[in-house]
Steps between C-alpha positions, in 0.01 A plus 500: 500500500511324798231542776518344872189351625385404879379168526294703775190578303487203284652228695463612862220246617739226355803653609397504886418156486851424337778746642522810674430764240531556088646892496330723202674805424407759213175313445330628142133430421484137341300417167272239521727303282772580779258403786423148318899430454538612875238219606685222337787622654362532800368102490853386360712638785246354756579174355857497465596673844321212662681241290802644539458575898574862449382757796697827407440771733416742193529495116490746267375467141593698189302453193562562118358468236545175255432537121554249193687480202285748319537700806168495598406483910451118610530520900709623750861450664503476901815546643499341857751638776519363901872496700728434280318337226339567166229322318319557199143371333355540187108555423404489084195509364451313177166327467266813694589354867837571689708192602840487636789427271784530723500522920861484653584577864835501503644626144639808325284724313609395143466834359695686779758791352342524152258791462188458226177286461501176661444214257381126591546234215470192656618324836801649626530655180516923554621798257520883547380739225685833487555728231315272219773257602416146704775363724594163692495666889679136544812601214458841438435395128281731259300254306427558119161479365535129331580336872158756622306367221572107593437564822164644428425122385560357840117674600268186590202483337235298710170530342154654700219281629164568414442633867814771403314754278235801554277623251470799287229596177498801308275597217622733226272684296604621121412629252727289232707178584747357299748182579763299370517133572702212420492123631713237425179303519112494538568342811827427748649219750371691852634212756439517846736315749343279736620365802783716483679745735629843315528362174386783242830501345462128406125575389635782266764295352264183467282720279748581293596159459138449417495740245804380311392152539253562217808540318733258606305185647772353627595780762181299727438146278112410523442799617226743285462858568228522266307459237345648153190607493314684179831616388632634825748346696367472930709450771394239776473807780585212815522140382625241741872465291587821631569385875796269408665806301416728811672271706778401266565875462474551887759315529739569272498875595523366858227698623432526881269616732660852435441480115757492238682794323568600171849298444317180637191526276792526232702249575189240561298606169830454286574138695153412433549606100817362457408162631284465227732569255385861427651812548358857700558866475406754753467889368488737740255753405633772786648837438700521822264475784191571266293320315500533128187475406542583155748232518275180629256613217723404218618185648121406562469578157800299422321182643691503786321496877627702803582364844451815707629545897267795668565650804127598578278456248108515357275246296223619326164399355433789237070505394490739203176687460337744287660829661601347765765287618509281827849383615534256819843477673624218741802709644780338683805686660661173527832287222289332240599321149299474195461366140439766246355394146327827363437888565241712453570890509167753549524858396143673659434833438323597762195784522736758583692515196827293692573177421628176680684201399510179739772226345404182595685132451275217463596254787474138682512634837549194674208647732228162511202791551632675148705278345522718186473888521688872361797576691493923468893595512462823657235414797581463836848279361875471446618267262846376601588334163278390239683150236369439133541142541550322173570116444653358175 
């Protein structure tokens, strides 16, 4: 539904300085998340009006909604009108702050004549959802679910500084706790990236490469991920060799500044495998849009790790007491990659009678505070696709 905004109210001290006026008409009550798109706006046009030498009389602003693939709300649509001209900017949020991912002042509104949700995939890259049907505004073309599901891939995963998360504990009391666990070893490759710009997606594939380099040396020669000890075979959690695979992976996915997607980390993991003379598999471990969790647990148990893409997402320290449970969450609302080499599923029941069950992969964040940590599936997260990576 489409809803016409004033300027007036949120823009007016910019507007006066700018142009003449900013007309509102049929204001609603803005959300908070509204009012924080609105501000960015608000900033943006400032900016380009000046660059552009622009000093419209009035201009009025309609704005609409803006959702994702999964058809979830991301930002807003502001469609800009003054004389004869329309204009059109785009405000997402993706990573718990608003930015701008489109601002024209003198283009069509790419959506105009279709009626539905307003989807943004990428730059100058739009779709209308109607009727459980997506369509091409620019063809008129209903798209079938195999072209959706690539272009669910093209999502950028950037990875979260250590400055990115808040915190959250919880205790849970019980009165009986039971768990099932499996690791594909005592301890795991948990690399951390140093020195380099939005590179989790290389840091998840580089420990994977760790991990199968105890099995095939020659994916990394001289390089050891670890060592026996009493029987038990330990990952090196950081050692020095890792930064040349970080990098080598970095790029061959041809990550930027931006982050790489899920084709790229791909394309570079396979180049990387197949230069040594080895060969890679990537099973997706997805049930549609969901996450099969069910799924990921036999191909841990298989011996085969999972590169997981998150859209939001929680690590956890878990400190099991007698009764009581503590559980400590990082929570980020931001893209992330990570390495998964285990799960652990608990099953309280609780003093109540109830019970609970938190399912939990065993992860190298890529996170330098908590390099290693449990990655709970259905906390504060949306896994966007989830690979069984297997070398051979």
């Amino acid at each position: 539904m489409k809803k016409l905004i004033s300027l007036v109210s949120v823009l007016a001290i910019l507007a006066i300085a700018v142009f003449g006026s900013i007309y509102l008409h049929n204001a609603e009550a803005s959300t908070q998340f509204e009012e924080e798109s609105n501000i960015v706006f608000r900033q943006a046009l400032d900016e380009v009006l000046q660059t552009e030498g622009i000093t419209a009389e009035y201009i009025a602003v309609t704005i609409e909604p803006i959702y994702d693939l999964n058809l979830e709300q991301m930002g807003f649509m502001y469609i800009m009108e003054y004389y004869d001209t329309q204009g059109f900017a785009i405000v997402i949020n993706t990573s718990g702050v608003f930015e701008v991912a489109e601002f024209f002042m003198k283009a069509s509104n790419p959506f105009d004549g279709f009626y539905g949700q307003k989807v943004y995939v990428g730059i100058m890259k739009y779709l209308v959802y109607y009727d459980g049907y997506f369509t091409d505004p620019q063809t008129d073309i209903i798209l079938d679910n195999e072209i959706i599901e690539l272009l669910h891939e093209y999502a950028v995963f950037k990875g979260k500084g250590e400055g990115d998360f808040i915190s959250f504990s919880e205790r849970i009391y019980f009165v009986n706790r039971t768990a099932a666990v499996h690791n594909l070893a005592h301890t795991t490759p948990a690399y951390i990236a140093l020195n380099l710009i939005a590179a989790c997606v290389p840091t998840t594939g580089a420990n994977l490469i760790g991990y199968w380099t105890r099995f095939f040396p020659s994916l990394v020669p001289g390089f050891v991920p670890g060592r026996y000890t009493l029987g038990l075979y330990l990952y090196h959690v950081n050692p020095a060799g890792a930064q040349p695979i970080i990098q080598e992976l970095f790029n061959r996915m041809g990550t930027g500044t931006e982050g790489t997607n899920i084709p790229q980390f791909r394309s570079g993991m396979t180049s990387f495998v197949n230069a040594r003379g080895r060969n890679i598999s990537f099973t997706s471990t997805m049930n549609g849009n969901n996450f099969n969790f069910t799924a990921a647990q036999q191909q841990l148990r298989n011996g085969r790790p999972l590169a997981i893409f998150a859209m939001g997402f929680s690590i956890a320290d878990i400190q099991q007491g007698n009764g009581v449970d503590g559980v400590g969450y990082w929570i980020s609302t931001g893209n992330h990659a990570m390495a998964g080499f285990g799960y652990n599923v608990i099953t309280y029941t609780l003093h109540n009678g109830t019970q609970r069950t938190d399912r939990f992969i065993r992860v190298a964040t890529g996170v330098g505070a908590r390099p290693t940590a449990f990655f709970n599936v259905n906390f504060q997260t949306q896994i966007y696709q989830a690979y069984a990576v297997q070398i051979f």
